[in-house]
Every structure is written in structure tokens, then in C-alpha cells.
N, C-alpha and C positions, 0 to 999 in steps of 0.2 A: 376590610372584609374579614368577618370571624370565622374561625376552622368549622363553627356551624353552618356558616352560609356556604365556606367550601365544599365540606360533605354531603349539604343539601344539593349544591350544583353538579356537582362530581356523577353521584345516584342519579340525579334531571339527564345528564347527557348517558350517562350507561344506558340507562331507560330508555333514553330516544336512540342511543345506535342497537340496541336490541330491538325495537321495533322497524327500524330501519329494516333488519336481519331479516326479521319475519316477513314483512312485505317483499322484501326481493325475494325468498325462498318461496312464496306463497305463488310469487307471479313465475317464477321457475318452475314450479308442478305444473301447475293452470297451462303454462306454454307446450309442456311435455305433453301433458292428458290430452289437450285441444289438437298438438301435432297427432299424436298417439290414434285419436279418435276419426281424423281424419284418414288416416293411411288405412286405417281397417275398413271405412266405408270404401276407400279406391279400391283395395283390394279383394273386398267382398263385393261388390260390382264387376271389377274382372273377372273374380269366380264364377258368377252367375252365370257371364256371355261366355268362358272358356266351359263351362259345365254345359252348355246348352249345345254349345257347335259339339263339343267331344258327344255326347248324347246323340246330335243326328249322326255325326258322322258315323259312328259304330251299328247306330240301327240302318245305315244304308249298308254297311260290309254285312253284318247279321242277318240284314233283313227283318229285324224284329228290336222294335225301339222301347219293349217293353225291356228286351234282355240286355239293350244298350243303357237302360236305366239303371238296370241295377246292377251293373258293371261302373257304373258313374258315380252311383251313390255309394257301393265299396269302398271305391277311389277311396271319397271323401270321410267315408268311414275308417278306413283304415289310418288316413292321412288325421283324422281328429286323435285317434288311439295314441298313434305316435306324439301328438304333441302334448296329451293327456301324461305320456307317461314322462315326459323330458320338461312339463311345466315348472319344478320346481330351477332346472338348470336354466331354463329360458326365460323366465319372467322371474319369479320370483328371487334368487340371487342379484338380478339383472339389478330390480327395482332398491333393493338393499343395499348396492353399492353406490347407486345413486343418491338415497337419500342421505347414505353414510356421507358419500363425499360432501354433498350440498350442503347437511347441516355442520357438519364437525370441522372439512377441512377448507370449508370454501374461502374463508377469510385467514390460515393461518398460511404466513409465508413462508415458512420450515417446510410444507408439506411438499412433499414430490409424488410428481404423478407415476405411476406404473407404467 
């Protein structure tokens, strides 16, 4: 075997474990996102039915379900404000150290976890 045919082999297998890389980092988001996606429909369906009971319930204490609405929709007004102002600490960092880890440290065994 000539050092051309080894350098050509050498590059062949680099190739295929970098593609390798890709595809498990690929199926790694996709599992994230698909979890990710799931949890916000469970929990946005809880919202709805806990938004709906807290709704009657207040318009029975009030007497007025118009003023229990928009004591409900504050709630969640409020409750959106706050995660508006904390999204860069909550998702964004969150996501960055993910992909930080996945792509850079996932395969190096020097790396220690925090």
C-alpha cells in the first residue's frame, strides 16, 4: 500500500467518523426539540384546564366572570412578562451550553462535566 493510498484512506475514514458526528448530533437535537415540543403541548393543555377552573372559580367568589377573566389573563400576563425578561437566562444560555457540549465536547475524553 502507497502513502497515497494511505492518505486517501486516512481522509475516507475522517470523513465517515465526521459524518458519523453529524448524524448522532443531528438525532440529538431532533430528540431534544421533539421532547422539548412535547412537554410545551402537556403543559400548555394544563394551562388551559388550570386557566379555565381558576377562571370559574374566582367568578363564583366575585360573582363576575368577566372580572375573574381578567384577573386570569393578568396572571398570565404577568407570568409571560417575567419569562420575557429572564428568556435570555432561561432558554437562551440553556441552549448554548447544549450545543456547546454536543458539538465540541461530546467525543473528547479530557472533558469533565461541571
Amino acid at each position: 500500500m502507497s502513502i497515497k493510498d494511505s492518505v486517501k484512506e486516512y481522509f475516507g475514514l475522517k470523513s465517515d467518523a465526521f459524518k458519523l458526528g453529524l448524524v448522532e448530533n443531528a438525532s440529538l437535537i431532533i430528540n431534544r426539540l421533539l421532547s422539548i415540543f412535547l412537554l410545551i403541548l402537556l403543559l400548555l393543555t394544563a394551562l388551559v384546564f388550570l386557566a379555565t377552573g381558576a377562571t370559574r372559580w374566582l367568578g363564583l367568589l366575585l360573582d363576575s366572570t368577566v372580572a375573574a377573566s381578567f384577573i386570569t389573563g393578568g396572571f398570565f400576563l404577568l407570568l409571560f412578562l417575567l419569562f420575557f425578561l429572564l428568556r435570555k437566562k432561561l432558554f437562551v444560555n440553556t441552549f448554548v451550553r447544549l450545543f456547546a457540549k454536543m458539538f465540541f465536547h461530546g467525543n473528547d475524553p479530557n472533558f469533565m462535566e461541571e
